[in-house]
N, C-alpha and C positions, 0 to 999 in steps of 0.2 A: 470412584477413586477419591479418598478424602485427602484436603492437600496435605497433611503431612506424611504421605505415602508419596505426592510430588515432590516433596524434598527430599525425602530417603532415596529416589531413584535418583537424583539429582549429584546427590553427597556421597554416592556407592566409588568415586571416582574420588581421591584428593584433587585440592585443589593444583597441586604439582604437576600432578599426571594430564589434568587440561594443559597446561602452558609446557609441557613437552610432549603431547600428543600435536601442539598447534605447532610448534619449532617444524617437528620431524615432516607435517602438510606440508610448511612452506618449503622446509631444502625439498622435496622429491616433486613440488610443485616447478620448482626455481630450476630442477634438473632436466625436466621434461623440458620446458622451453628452450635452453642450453640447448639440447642434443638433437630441438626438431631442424632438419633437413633441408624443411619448405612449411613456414608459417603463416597460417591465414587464418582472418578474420570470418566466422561464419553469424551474417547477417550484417549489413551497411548501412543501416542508420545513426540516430544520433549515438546509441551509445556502441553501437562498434566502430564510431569514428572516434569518440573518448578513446576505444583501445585502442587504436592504432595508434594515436597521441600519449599514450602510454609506455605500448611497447617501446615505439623509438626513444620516450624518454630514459628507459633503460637499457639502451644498448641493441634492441631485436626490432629487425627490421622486417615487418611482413610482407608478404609476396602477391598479396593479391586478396578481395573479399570474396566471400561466397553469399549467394543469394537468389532466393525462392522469386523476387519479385521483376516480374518482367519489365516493367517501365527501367530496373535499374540495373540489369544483366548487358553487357558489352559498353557499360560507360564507365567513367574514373571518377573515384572518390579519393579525396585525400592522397591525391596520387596513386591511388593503387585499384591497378582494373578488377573490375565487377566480376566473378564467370558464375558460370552455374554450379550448384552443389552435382558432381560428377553419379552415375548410376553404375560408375564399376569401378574398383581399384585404380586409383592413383597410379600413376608408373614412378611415383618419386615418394616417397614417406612421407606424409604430410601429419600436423599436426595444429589441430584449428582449436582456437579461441573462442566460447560461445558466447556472442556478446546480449547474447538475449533476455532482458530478463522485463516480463509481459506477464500481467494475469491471466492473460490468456493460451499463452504456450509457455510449456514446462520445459526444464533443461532433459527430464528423462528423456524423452521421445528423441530430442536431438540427439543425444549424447547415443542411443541405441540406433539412430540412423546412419551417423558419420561412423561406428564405430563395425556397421555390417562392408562399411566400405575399408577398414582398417584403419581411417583416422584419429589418431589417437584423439581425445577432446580435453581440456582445460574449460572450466567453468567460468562465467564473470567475477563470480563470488571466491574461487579458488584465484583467479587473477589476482583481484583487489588485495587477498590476506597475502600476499606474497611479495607484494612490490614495499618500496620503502617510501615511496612519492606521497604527498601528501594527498590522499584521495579517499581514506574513508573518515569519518564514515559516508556508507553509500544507503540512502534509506537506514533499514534496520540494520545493516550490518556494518559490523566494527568487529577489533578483535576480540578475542573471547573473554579478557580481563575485564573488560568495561561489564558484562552482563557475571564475572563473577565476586566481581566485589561487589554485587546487590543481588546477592540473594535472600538476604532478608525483606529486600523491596517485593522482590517475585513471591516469597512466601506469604506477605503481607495481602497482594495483589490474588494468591490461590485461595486465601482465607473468605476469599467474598465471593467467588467464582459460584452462580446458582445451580449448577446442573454438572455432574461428572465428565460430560463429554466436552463443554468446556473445560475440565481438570487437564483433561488429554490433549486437549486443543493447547495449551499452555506447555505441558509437557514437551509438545512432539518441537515447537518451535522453538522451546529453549534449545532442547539439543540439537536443533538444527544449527542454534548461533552458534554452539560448541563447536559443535564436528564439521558441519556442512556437506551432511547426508542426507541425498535428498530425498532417498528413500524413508525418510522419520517422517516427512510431512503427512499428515492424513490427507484423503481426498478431499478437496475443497467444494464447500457446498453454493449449492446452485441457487436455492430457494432464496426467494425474496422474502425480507422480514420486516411485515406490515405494524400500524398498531394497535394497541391494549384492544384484543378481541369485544369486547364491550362498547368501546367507545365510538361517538358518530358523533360530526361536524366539528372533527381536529385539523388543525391546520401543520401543514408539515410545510416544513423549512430547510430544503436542502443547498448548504452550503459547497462549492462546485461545482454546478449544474452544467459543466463543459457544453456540449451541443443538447442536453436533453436525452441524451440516448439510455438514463438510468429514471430523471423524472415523471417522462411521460408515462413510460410502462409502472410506474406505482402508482399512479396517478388513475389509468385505466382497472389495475388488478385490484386497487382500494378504494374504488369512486364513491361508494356508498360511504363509508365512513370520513369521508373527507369534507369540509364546510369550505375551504381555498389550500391551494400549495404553491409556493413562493420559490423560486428556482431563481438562486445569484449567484452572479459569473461574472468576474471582470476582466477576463481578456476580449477585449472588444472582437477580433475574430472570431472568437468562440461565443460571443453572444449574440453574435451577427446570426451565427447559424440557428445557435438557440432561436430566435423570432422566427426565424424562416421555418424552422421546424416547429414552433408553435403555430404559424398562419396554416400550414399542411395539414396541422390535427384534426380530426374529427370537431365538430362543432361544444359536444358533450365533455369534451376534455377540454378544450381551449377556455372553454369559458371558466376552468375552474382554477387556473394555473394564468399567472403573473412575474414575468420575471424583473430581475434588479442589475442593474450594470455598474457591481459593485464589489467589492473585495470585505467578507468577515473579517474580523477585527475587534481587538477589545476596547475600542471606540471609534467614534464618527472623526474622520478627515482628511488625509490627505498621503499615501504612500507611495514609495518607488515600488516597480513591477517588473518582473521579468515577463513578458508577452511576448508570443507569437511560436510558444513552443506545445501548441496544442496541452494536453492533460497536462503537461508536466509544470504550465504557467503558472508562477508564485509571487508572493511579497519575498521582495529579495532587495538589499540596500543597494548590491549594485546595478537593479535591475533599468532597463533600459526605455520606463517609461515610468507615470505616475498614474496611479487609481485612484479614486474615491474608496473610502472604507466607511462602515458600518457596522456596530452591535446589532447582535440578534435583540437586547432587552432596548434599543433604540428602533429597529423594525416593527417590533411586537408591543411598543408602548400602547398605541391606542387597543389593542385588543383586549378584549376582557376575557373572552372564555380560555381556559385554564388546560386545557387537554391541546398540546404540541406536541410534536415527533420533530424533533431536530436531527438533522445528518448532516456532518460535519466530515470531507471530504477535501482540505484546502491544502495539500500539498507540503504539508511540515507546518504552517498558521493555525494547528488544532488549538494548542492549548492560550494561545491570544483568544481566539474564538471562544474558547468553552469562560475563558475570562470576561469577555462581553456579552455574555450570558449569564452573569453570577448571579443579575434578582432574580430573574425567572428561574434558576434551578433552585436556589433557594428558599422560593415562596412557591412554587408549583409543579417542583418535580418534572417536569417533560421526560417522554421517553428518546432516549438519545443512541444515536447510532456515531460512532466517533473512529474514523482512522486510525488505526495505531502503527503503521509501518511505514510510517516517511522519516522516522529517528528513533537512534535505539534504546532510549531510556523512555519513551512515550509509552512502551509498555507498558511501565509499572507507573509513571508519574501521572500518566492525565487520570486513571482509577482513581489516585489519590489525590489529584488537584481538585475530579468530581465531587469526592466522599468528602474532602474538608469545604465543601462549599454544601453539604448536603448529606448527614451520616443517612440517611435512610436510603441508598441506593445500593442495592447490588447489580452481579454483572454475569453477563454471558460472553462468551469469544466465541466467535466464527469465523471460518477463512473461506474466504469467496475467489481466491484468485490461487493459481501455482506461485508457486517456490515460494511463500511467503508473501507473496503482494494480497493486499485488499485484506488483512487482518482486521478485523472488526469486532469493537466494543461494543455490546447493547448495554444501557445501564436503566434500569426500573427501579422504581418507588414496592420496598421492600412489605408494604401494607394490601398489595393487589391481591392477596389470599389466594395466591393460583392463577390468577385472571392474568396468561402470561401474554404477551405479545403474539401477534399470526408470524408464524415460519419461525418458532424456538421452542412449540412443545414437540411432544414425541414426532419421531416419523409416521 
């Protein structure tokens, strides 16, 4: 698909007919909740307690959470008791809220489980576009104005896309931010994407190294091509585990990974942190602690050899990040693996914050998570004549 067939599919729609297809979502979104009977939250964690602090804020009061997890079935959250997700028909009309949104579990399979029980289901993402409170953007989503008054950005951003099925991969998650169907998403790919098949003793740099649970396993699947891999984390919890689970490793991995109890940054010193919220742990001004921060081109100062794999995973601090790496992209290209779905204009900005720190880069997109989570930018030195990275040529 060449992108300017992404635009035409894009532009087949006026621009009008978006912003009164999104009016008409939100009344019969806003009408369901109205009419439900007995409203619950389905899933009680963090962000189905956000909903519950939502709904009340608008007037609807829920009845109670639903939830798979046994430690938290017959206890009260946020005031409102735990039960189990029921295996037969409700005796009352029920209408649940999915507050789930995990790359790991998709809204489909919910939505087709509550809805064999007859509950009707509302989305998180159909929640958010519907309320007036000030709440999104949430990640990538926002209303659908913000993603249409740049679409010249996105055209820009399809114009460098290496491979068709990234076309489609851009495709399917624009119209997801339109419509929010979530049937458009393609199936999210599982593979690990190692680097420049060619190359040995690269040092990869992954920025959010949460517990380890992403760097070890690349670390073992690419041992051969790897000279050291550097794993920084600065939620001290999470880099507590990190060690513990480095001292666990195998002897042959351990020795080849180092980690940093630090926060990337587009320079070295001193930040507020929000910690202690596992993955979701970020630089955040009102956060409720201070980090150390670090550039990757202040990490990578002494290093001479020139072949890095940067992944950059820091929670909405991408494009600070890819800024504290501006000589090293500059002068040496690294193969870059970059976040794109903790903000909604990151789609198109950090390609192009890359590309003006470095025209010789193009780019791949892969989604490794459902509904949109873990959208992932590869970006390469456009002179590798084929020589593509491991996990983005053919299947």
């Amino acid at each position: 698909m060449h992108n300017s067939e992404i635009m035409f599919h894009l532009r087949q729609v006026p621009l009008q007919a978006h912003y009164a297809a999104f009016e008409r979502r939100q009344a019969s979104i806003e009408a369901i909740l109205a009419k439900a009977k007995r409203l619950v939250i389905f899933g009680a964690g963090q962000n189905g307690q956000m909903v519950a602090s939502l709904l009340r804020c608008n007037g609807l009061e829920p009845a109670a959470f639903m939830d798979d997890t046994p430690a938290k079935l017959n206890t009260v959250i946020c005031g409102l008791p735990v039960e189990q997700v029921p295996s037969t028909h409700p005796d009352v009309k029920t209408t649940a809220v999915c507050s789930v949104f995990s790359a790991r579990y998709g809204f489909l399979p919910i939505q087709r489980r509550l809805h064999a029980l007859s509950i009707e289901v509302v989305s998180l993402f159909e929640l958010l576009w519907c309320l007036e409170e000030n709440c999104l953007p949430f990640y990538f989503l926002d209303r659908p104005n913000i993603l249409m008054d740049n679409f010249y950005q996105v055209e820009w951003f399809a114009s460098r896309l290496a491979d068709e099925r990234s076309q489609r991969e851009l495709l399917s998650h624009v119209n997801f931010r339109l419509a929010l169907d979530y049937e458009e998403l393609a199936k999210p790919e599982a593979r690990l994407v190692g680097p420049i098949r060619t190359w040995d003793n690269a040092i990869y740099v992954e920025g959010g190294a949460f517990d380890g649970d992403t760097l070890l396993p690349f670390v073992d699947r690419f041992y051969e091509q790897l000279s050291h891999a550097i794993g920084i984390e600065p939620d001290d919890a999470n880099y507590r585990h990190l060690e513990n689970r480095l001292e666990g490793a195998p002897g042959r991995i351990k020795k080849k990974i180092s980690a940093v109890n630090a926060a990337l940054d587009a320079g070295t010193g001193v930040k507020r942190f929000a910690g202690g919220r596992l993955q979701e742990s970020a630089l955040c001004d009102s956060g409720n602690i201070t980090v150390r921060t670090i550039s990757v081109d202040d990490l990578l100062r002494d290093r001479i050899d020139p072949r890095v794999y940067l992944k950059l995973d820091v929670e909405g601090a991408e494009r600070d990040a890819i800024m504290g790496a501006h000589s090293l992209i500059e002068s040496s290209a690294p193969f870059l693996s970059i976040s794109l779905y903790h903000k909604p204009m990151d789609l198109w900005e950090l390609p192009k914050l890359i590309y003006s720190l470095n025209s010789s880069y193009r780019f791949f997109l892969r989604s490794h998570g459902e509904d949109g989570a873990d959208l992932t930018l590869y970006a390469y030195h456009e002179d590798l004549d084929g020589d593509l990275p491991v996990g983005l040529g053919p299947r």
